[in-house]
N, C-alpha and C positions, 0 to 999 in steps of 0.2 A: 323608665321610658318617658315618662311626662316630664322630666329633667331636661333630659334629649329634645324631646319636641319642644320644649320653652325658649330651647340656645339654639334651635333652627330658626324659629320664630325673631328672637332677638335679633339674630345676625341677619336675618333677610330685611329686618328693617333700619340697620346701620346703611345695608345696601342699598336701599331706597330711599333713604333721606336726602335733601338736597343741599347739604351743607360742602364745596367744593372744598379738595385741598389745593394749596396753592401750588403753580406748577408755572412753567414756563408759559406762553401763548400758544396752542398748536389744536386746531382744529379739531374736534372730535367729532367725527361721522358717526352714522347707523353703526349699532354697536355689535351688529352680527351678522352674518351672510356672505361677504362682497368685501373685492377690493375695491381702496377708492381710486379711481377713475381721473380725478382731477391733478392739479400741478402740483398741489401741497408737498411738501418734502415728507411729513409726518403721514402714513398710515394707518390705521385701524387694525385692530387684529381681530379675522372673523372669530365667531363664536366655536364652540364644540360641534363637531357634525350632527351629534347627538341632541341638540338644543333645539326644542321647535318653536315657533311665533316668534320669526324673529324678521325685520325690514330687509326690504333690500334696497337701494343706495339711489338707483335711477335707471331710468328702462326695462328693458327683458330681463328675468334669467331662469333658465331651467336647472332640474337638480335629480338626480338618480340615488336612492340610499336604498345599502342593504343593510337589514341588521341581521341579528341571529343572538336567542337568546338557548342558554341549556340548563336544564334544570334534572337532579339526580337525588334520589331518597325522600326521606320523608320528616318533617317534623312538627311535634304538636306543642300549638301557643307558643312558638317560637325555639322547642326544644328537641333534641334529637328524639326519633323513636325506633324502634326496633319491627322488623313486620311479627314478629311472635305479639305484640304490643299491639299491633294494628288489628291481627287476627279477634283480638280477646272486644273490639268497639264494636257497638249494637251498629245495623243496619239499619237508617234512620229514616230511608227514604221507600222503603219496604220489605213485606215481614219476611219474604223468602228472598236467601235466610234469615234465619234471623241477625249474625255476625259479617262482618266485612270478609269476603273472601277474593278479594282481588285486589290487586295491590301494584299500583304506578312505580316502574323502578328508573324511566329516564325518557325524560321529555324533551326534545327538539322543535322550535320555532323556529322560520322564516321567515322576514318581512320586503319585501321589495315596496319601496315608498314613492312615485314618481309628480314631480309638482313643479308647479309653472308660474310664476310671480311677473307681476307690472307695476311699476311705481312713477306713475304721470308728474309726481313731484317726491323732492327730498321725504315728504312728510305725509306719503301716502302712500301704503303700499295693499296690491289685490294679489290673492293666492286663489290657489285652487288645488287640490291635490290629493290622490289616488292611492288607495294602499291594497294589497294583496299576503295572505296570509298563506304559510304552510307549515301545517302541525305534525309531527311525528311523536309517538309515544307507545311505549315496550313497558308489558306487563305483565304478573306473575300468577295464574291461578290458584288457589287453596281448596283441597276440600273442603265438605262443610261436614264433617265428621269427626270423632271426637278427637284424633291427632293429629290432626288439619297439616296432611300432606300436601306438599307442591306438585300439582300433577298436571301441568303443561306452563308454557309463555306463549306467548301470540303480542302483536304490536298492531296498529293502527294509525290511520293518517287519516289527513284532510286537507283542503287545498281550494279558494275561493278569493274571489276578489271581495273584499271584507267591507272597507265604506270610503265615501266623498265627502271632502272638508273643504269649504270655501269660506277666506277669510278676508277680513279688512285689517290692517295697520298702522297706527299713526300716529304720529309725534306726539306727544302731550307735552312735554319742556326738554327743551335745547339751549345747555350753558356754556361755556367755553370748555371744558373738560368731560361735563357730563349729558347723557342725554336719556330722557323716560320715553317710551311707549307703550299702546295700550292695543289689545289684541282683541278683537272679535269675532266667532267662528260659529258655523252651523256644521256640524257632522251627523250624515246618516250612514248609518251601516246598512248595505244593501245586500250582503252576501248570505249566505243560508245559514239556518239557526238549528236543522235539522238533519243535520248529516248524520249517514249510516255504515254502518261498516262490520264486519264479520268479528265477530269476539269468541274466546272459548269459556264456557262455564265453567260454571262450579261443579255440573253435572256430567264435564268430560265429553263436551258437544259443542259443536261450533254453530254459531246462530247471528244473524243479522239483527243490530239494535241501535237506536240511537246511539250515538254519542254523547258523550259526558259536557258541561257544557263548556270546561277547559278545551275542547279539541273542537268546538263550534267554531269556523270561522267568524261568524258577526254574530249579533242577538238580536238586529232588524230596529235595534232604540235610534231614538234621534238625540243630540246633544247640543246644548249649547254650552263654546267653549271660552270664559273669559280670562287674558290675562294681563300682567304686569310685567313691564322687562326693562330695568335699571343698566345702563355702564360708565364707570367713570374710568377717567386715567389715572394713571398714578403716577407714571413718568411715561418717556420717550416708549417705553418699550414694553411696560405691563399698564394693563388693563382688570380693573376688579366688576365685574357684573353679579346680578343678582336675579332671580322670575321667579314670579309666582302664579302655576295657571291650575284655573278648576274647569272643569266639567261636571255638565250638570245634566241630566235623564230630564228630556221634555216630553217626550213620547216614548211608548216600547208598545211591546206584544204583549206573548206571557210572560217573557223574563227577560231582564235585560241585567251588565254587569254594573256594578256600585258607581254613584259619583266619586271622583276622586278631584283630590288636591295635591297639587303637586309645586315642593321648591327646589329651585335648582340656585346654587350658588357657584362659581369659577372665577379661578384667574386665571388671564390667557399674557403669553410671554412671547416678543418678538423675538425669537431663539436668531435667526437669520433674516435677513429681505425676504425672502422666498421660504420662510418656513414660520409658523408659531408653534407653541406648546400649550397644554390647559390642563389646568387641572381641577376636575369638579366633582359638589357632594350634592349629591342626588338624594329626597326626602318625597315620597311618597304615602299618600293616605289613600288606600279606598274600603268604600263601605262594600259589603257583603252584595249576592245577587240578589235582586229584587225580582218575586215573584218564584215559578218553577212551571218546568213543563210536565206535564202529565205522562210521556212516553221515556225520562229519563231515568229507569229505576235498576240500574245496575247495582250489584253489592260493590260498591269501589267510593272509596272517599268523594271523589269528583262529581260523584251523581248527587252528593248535597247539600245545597245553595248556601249552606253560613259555611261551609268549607272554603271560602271566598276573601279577597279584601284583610287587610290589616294594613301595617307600617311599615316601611322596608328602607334603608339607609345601605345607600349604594358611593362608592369612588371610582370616580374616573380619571383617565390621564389619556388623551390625545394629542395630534397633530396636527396640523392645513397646511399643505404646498401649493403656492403655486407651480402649474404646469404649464406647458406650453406643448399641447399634443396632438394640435390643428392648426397653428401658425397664428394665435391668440391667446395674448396676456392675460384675457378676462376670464382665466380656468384654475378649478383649483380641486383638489383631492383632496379628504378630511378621513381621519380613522379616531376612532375611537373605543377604547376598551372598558368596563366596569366590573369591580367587584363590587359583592356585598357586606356592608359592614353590623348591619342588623337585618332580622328578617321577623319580626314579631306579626305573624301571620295569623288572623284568624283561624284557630281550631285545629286541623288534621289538613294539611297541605305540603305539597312537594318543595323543596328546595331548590334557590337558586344557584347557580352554579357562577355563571358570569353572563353577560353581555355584550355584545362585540357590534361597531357600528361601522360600514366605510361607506361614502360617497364621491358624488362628485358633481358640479356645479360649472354652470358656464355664463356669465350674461353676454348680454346685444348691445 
């Protein structure tokens, strides 16, 4: 795993050094977002739809993304587990019972993202943008007796507008091939930390309880989000980028979820005019929940807080088209998909399944 993480680390700074290669003369715009706008013959190829802090080129543009993430079973310190296996782990967050008797078998996320950018110049750009969260999650009860029969499923949901992120963007160097910028954001999550919902027990009774803090829409923390975001060309038609962005917990309640660090590396390919292609490797870090709430004390993994955070090595592979589906050039649709290629999770946590992203973008 430290292997891993050294030759993400290496390659993200191959990405970011400023040593060009030599190429013909051809402008390189904002390296994500937007089409360019101007006479140039040569275009830019937007980034992954999935790819966030990233410029946009000049004026307005608005932007609609949904994702949808699924996750299915269970595994510990990054390895498969068995629910017989999961049954046998102490109940950590309290003493009745004393063992795990509930058990996540399949988790469903929603995200609807809507955000609105202005860029008064090449080398300035203002975001603002709104995210909405819907959790779905199906789970197994066990007795707490000595042959810990399965004797019900019940699932759960929840559903809130989760937080607001308003950011700045701005050029830091612009060469003839390649171009840096630098990402600054405040995010607070403003949605509920305390949702509730109808569970069946251990005891074969159905009962109203907090939620787990996976199925929390927000955690009420505030963050500040710094990044880094590299693209050079390499020829007419492919493009190699590289970001690195963290977040950081400046404020919370009682609990809020871990800082994380996040690297994203891609190449993006002018497949056609009107189409690219991309393909990216996704490196995630986050620390564990900070904190705990006092009302979350279900027997089920989720209820606690180092159940949280670890390293996750995700592939993608997307598209951008341009469309034309209002009598305007300046539209484009983006899809993107991801697997995981490691999942080295802290502790007793669910598995990911895959990631799925599409949008769609217009500017003014």
């Amino acid at each position: 795993m430290k292997k891993l993480f050294i030759f993400i680390i290496a390659f993200a700074h191959l990405i970011f050094s400023d040593n060009e290669p030599m190429h013909e003369h051809h402008e390189h715009h904002d390296s994500m977002e937007t089409m360019d706008h101007s006479h140039h013959s040569s275009q830019h190829n937007p980034a992954p739809i999935g790819v966030a802090g990233n410029m946009h080129h000049m004026g307005w543009m608005f932007a609609v993304k949904q994702g949808s993430m699924s996750m299915q079973g269970n595994i510990l310190d990054g390895k498969s587990i068995s629910n017989s296996e999961i049954l046998l782990r102490p109940n950590e967050v309290s003493n009745m019972p004393i063992n795990l008797s509930v058990i996540p078998k399949k988790m469903d996320m929603e995200m609807i993202m809507i955000e609105a950018m202005y860029a008064p110049s090449k080398d300035l750009t203002l975001m603002i943008m709104g995210t909405q969260l819907s959790k779905d999650m199906s789970l197994d009860t066990y007795s707490t007796m000595m042959n810990r029969d399965l004797i019900g499923s019940f699932s759960t949901s929840s559903r809130d507008f989760s937080d607001i992120t308003v950011s700045a963007l701005f050029t830091l160097k612009s060469l003839e091939n390649s171009k840096s910028h630098a990402e600054f954001s405040y995010q607070k999550s403003i949605g509920s930390n305390n949702e509730m919902d109808e569970v069946f027990t251990p005891m074969g009774s159905y009962m109203n309880m907090t939620l787990p803090y996976a199925m929390q829409p927000s955690d009420k923390a505030s963050r500040l989000v710094l990044g880094l975001t590299n693209s050079r060309k390499i020829n007419d038609k492919t493009s190699l980028s590289g970001q690195i962005r963290y977040k950081k917990i400046i404020n919370e309640k009682d609990w809020s979820f871990g800082n994380q660090t996040e690297i994203n590396s891609w190449i993006q390919y002018q497949y056609k005019p009107n189409i690219s292609l991309s393909t990216r490797l996704k490196f995630i870090n986050q620390e564990e929940i900070s904190g705990s709430s006092a009302t979350i004390t279900a027997p089920v993994q989720t209820a606690n807080p180092t159940n949280y955070g670890g390293n996750e090595l995700h592939l993608g592979f997307g598209a951008n088209y341009k469309i034309n589906l209002f009598a305007n050039e300046s539209e484009q649709l983006g899809i993107e998909i991801l697997f995981p290629l490691m999942q080295n999770k802290n502790n007793l946590q669910m598995e990911t399944d895959y990631q799925f992203i599409v949008g769609y973008k217009r500017t003014f």
